[in-house]
N, C-alpha and C positions, 0 to 999 in steps of 0.2 A: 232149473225147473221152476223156481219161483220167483219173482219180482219182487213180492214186499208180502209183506205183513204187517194185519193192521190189528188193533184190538180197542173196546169202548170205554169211556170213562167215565162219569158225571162230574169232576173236577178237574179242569186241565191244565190249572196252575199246578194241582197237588201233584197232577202224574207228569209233567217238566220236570217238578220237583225231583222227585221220586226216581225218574228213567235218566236223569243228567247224571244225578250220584250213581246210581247202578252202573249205566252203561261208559260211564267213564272211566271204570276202574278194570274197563275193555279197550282200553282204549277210542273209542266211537266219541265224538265230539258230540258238543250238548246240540240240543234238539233247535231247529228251526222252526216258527209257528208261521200256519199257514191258515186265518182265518179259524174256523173250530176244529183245528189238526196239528200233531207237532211230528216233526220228521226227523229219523235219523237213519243221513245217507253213510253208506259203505263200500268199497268196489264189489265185496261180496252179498249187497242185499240192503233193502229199507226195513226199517221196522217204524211204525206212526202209529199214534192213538189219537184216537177221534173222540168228540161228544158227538152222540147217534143223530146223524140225522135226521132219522124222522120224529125226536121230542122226547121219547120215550126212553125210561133207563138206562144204562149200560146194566149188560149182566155178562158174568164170566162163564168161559164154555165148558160145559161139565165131559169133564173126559177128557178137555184141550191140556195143551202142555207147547210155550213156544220156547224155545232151545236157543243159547246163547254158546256161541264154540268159545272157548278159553286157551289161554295158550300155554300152560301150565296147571299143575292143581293147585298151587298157591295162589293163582292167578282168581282160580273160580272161588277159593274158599275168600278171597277179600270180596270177591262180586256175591255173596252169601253176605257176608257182616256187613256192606257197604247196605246192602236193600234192606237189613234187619236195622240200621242205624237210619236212615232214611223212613222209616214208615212200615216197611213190610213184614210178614211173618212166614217162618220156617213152617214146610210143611215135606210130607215124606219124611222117608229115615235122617240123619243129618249125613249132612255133608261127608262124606267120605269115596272109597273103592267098593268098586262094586263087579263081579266077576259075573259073565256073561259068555254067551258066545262067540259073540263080534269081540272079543277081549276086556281087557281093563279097562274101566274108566273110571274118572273122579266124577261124581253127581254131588251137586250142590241146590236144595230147591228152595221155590222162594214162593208165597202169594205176596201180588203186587197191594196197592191200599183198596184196590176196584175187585181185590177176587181172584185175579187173573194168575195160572198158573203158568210158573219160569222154573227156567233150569238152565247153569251152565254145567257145560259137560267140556273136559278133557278128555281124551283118548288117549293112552297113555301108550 
């Protein structure tokens, strides 16, 4: 369904910074820069952070949330302390199980250093 995902920054060293350490600890190789955008490709999906083109701030989407799959819960609670050591801060309940309909899962949340809310998730 989807191609990529992008989100905005006003630092773009800080969020290489920021998104190498995170998503590396997903395995996802560090990010590629593409003039004022960095890229991380996946056979399952891009995820890129921009500085906004048209000049104006980045702001984080009130109510967004972009989902990182993990592939274990040990896996997503290092991708939680990797983005707390990195810059970011815990937000939601912490990291743990959480019972639902669609079944278990481990939820891990994270805001990036721009605002931006993350989550990896296991299915358990």
């Amino acid at each position: 369904m989807f191609s990529h995902i992008m989100i905005g920054t006003d630092d773009l060293d800080r969020a290489k910074a920021f998104y190498d350490t995170l998503l590396g600890t997903l395995d996802v190789p560090p990010a590629f820069v593409d003039r004022h955008r960095i890229f991380y490709m996946t056979p399952t999906g891009t995820f890129s952070v921009s500085l906004p083109i048209d000049g104006q701030p980045a702001t984080a989407a009130n109510g967004g949330t972009v989902g990182f799959a993990a592939k274990s819960a040990e896996q997503a609670a290092a991708w939680h302390a990797a983005g707390l050591e990195a810059g970011g801060a815990t937000c939601e309940d912490p990291p743990g199980v959480r019972e639902g309909p669609a079944g278990n899962m481990y939820l891990a949340y994270l805001r990036d250093p721009d605002g931006n809310k993350l989550c990896a998730l296991y299915r358990m």
